[in-house]
C-alpha positions in Angstrom: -35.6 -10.0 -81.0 -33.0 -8.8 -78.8 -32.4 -10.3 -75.1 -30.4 -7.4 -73.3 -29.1 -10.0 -70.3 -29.1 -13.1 -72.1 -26.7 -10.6 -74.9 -28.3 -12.6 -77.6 -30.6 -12.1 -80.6 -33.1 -14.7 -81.5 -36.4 -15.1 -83.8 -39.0 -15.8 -81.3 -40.7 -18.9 -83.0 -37.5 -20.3 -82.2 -37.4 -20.4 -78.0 -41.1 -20.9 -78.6 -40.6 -24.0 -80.5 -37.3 -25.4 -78.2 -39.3 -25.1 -75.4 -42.0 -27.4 -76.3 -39.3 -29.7 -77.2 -38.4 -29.8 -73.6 -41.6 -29.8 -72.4 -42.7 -32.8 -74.6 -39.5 -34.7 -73.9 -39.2 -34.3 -70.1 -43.0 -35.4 -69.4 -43.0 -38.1 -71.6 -40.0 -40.2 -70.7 -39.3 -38.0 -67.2 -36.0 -36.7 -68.0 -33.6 -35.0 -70.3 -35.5 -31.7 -70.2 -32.6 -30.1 -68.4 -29.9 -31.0 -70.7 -32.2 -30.1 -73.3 -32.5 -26.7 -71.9 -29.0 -26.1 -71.1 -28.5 -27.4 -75.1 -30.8 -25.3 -76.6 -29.7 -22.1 -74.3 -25.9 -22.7 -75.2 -26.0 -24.0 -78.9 -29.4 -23.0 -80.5 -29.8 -19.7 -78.4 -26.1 -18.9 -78.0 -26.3 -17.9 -74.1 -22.1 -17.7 -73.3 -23.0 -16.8 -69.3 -22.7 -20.3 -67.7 -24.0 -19.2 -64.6 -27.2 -17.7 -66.1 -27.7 -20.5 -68.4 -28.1 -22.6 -64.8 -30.8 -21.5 -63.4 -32.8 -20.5 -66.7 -32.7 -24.1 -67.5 -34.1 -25.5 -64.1 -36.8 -22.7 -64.8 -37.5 -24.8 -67.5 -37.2 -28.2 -65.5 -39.7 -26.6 -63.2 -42.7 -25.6 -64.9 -43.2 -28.9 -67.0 -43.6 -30.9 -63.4 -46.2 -28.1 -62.9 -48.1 -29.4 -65.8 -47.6 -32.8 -66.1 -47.5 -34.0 -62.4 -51.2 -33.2 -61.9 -52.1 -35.2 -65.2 -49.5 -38.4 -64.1 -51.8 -38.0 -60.6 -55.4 -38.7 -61.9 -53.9 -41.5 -63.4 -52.3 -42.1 -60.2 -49.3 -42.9 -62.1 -47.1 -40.7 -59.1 -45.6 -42.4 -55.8 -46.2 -39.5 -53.9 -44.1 -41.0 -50.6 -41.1 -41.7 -52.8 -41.0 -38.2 -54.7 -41.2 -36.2 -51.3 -38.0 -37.9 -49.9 -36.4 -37.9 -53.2 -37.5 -33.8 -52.5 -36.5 -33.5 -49.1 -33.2 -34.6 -49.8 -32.8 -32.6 -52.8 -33.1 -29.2 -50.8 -30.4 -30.0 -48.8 -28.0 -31.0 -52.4 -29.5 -28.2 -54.5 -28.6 -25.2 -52.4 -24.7 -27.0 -51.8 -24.6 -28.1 -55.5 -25.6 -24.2 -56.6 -22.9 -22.3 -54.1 -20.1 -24.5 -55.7 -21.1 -23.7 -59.1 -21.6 -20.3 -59.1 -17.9 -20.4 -57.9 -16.0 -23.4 -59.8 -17.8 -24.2 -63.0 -18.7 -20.6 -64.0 -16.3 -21.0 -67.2 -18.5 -22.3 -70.2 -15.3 -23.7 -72.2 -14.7 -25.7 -69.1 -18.5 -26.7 -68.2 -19.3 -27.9 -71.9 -16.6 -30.5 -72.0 -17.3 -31.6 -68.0 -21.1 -31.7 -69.4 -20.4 -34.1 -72.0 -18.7 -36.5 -70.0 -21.8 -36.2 -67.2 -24.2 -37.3 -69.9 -22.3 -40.0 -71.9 -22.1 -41.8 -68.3 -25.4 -41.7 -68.0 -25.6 -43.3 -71.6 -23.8 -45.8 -70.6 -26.2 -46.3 -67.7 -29.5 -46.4 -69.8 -27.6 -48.5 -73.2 -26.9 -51.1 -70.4 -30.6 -51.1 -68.9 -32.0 -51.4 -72.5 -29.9 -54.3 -73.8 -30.4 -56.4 -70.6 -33.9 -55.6 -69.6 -34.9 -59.1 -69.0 -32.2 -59.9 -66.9 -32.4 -57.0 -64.3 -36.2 -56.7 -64.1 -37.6 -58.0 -61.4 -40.6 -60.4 -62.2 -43.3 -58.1 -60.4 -42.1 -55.1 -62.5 -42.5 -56.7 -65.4 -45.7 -58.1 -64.5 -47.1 -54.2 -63.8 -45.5 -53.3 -66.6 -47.8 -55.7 -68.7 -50.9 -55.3 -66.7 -51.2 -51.6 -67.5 -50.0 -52.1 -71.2 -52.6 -54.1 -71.6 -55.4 -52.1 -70.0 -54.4 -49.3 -72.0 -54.4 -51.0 -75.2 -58.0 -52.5 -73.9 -59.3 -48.6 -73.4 -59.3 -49.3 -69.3 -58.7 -46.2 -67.2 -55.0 -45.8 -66.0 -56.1 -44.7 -62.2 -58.1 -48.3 -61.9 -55.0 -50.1 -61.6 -52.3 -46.6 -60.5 -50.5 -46.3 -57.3 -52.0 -47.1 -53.8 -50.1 -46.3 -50.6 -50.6 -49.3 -48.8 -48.0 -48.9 -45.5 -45.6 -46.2 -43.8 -42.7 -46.5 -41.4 -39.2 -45.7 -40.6 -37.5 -48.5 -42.6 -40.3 -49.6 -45.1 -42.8 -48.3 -47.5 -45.3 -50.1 -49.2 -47.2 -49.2 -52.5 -49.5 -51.7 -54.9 -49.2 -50.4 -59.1 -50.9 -52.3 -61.3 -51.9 -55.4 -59.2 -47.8 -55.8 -57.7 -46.2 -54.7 -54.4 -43.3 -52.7 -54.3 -41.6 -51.3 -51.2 -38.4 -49.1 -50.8 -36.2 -48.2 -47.0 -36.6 -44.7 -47.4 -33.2 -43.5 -46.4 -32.0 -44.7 -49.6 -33.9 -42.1 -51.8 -33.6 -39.5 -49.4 -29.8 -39.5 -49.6 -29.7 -40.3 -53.2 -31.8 -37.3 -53.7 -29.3 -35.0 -51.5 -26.6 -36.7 -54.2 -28.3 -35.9 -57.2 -29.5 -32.4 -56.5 -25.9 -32.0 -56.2 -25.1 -33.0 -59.3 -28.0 -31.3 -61.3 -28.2 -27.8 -59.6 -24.4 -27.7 -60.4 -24.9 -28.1 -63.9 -28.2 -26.1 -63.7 -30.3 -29.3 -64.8 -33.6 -31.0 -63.5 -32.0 -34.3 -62.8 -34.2 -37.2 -64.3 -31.4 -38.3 -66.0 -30.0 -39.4 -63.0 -33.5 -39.9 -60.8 -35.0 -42.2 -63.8 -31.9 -44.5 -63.7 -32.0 -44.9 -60.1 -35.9 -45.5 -59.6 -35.6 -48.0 -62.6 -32.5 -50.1 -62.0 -31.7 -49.5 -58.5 -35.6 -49.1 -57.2 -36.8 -51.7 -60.2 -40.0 -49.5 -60.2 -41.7 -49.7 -63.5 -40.9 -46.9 -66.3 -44.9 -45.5 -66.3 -44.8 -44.5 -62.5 -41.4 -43.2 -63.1 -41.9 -40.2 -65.0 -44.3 -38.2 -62.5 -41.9 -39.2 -59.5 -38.9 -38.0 -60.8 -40.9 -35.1 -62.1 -42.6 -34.1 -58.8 -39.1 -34.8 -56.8 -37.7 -32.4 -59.6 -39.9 -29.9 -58.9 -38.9 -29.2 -55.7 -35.2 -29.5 -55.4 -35.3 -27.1 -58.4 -37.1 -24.1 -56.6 -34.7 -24.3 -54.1 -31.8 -24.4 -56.5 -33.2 -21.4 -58.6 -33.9 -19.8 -55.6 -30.0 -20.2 -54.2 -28.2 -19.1 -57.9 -30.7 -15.5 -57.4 -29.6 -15.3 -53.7 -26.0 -15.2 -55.5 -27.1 -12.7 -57.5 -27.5 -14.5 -61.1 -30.0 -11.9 -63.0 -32.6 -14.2 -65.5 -33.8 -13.2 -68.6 -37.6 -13.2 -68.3 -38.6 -11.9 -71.3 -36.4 -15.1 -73.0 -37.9 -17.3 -70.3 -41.3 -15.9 -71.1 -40.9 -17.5 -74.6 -39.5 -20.5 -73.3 -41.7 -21.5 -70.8 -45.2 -21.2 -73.2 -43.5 -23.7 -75.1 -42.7 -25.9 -72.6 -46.1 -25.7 -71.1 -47.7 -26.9 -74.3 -45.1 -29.4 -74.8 -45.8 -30.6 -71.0 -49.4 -30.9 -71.0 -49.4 -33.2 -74.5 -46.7 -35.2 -73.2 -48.5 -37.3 -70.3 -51.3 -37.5 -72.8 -49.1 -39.6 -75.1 -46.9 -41.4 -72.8 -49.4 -44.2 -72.2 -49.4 -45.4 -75.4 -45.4 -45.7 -75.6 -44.1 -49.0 -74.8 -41.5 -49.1 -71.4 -38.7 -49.9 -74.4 -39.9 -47.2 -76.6 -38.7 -44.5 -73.4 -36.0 -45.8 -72.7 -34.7 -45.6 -76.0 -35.7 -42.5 -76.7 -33.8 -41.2 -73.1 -31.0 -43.1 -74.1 -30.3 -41.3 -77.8 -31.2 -38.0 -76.5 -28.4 -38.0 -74.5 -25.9 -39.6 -76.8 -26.3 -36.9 -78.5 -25.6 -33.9 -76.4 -22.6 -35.8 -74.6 -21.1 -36.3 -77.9 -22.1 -32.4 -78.9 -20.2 -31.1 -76.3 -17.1 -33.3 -76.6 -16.9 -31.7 -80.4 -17.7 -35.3 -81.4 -20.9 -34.7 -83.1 -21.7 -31.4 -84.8 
């Protein structure tokens, strides 16, 4: 099949099959579905427009919160407080991370390379967390962590132990998961957000890769309330990223997308489904070789 503004020509199983890849992969461990996009657009597809390959990829990044967020709230497995300022931040860093790009990274032989290195830092970030869990968990995140492994593997309902919004102010939030308190200054995540959305609208990705790091070594928030924040916060700093690249007059491929996105819902809606049975060391692995891969792709290190 021929896409006339992506200029390529693809079977469709095979956007169809990528996207529920993505789909699959960003609801269940909460990122990587943008780098998986922009990978599958540049070196499976064979998009060569960097500046459409942006915003169809966020596209992706955006429907896949659509699907999973609702499921990640009746388990109440979602900080709502948190992924709103991670959000409202975002809006601000999406539309200034999008003008720049548009402008300065528009050159795909110089936004693969700059992409690598991106994602191989954030290796390093998540190799790091892996191999020294037990010494930067906090004891209470462990403890949650624990407490709903083991209601799930007793058949107990995720939502009678999920997120309750305890206290709101200025300077202090408070939330109880899984029989723990956790609180956050919520200045923090809102300029962290601004930061990030920065970063990911430039490179036309959703972000986790940089939200799940935060909320799990910075926040110490445990990895099954994780996914449905970052995917929620991702959701909207990505609407108004998309919506900045068409302002700029980037034209998308919806007939490609069309293809793309079935596949992502799919993969989105089993994703969630599974999650609960994955151990908090089973997603972070899995983030972590994702991304080795693609950062040593696009360095011509791995082919």
């Amino acid at each position: 099949m021929t896409f006339e503004i992506a200029n390529i020509i693809a079977p469709v199983w095979l956007p169809l099959v990528w996207g529920l890849f993505v789909g699959f992969v960003f609801s269940t461990v909460g990122a990587a579905g943008g780098i998986l996009a922009s990978f599958g657009l540049i070196s499976v597809l064979g998009l060569q427009n960097a500046n459409l390959v942006k915003p169809m990829a966020q596209t992706l990044t955006l429907v896949t919160p659509l699907i999973a967020v609702p499921i990640y709230f009746r388990q109440r497995r979602l900080v709502i407080s948190l992924a709103l300022i991670l959000g409202a931040g975002g809006v601000f860093g999406a539309i200034i991370g999008s003008s720049l790009s548009v402008s300065h990274l528009s050159d795909m032989q110089l936004f693969k390379p700059v992409f690598g290195i991106l994602v191989l830092v954030i290796v390093v970030q998540i190799a790091w967390q892996l191999v020294g869990r037990k010494q930067v968990t906090e004891q209470h995140t462990l403890r949650a962590s624990l407490n709903f492994e083991h209601l799930v593997d007793q058949g107990g309902a995720p939502c009678s132990i999920g997120v309750k919004q305890q206290s709101w102010s200025f300077d202090r939030i408070n939330f109880i998961f899984a029989g723990e308190n956790f609180s956050y200054n919520p200045w923090l995540p809102f300029f962290t957000g601004m930061g990030i959305a920065i970063i990911s609208s430039a490179f036309g990705v959703g972000g986790g890769f940089l939200l799940v790091p935060y909320m799990s070594i910075i926040m110490r928030l445990p990895m099954f309330i994780i996914a449905g924040t970052s995917a929620l916060a991702i959701a909207i700093h990505s609407i108004s990223s998309i919506a900045n690249y068409m302002r700029l007059g980037v034209e998308l491929d919806y007939s490609l997308l069309a293809l793309l996105l079935s596949g992502t819902a799919i993969g989105a809606f089993v994703g969630p489904l599974l999650s609960k049975f994955l151990r908090e060391s089973w997603l972070r692995a899995i983030l972590c070789i994702v991304l080795l891969f693609i950062g040593l792709w696009y360095l011509g290190i791995a082919s």
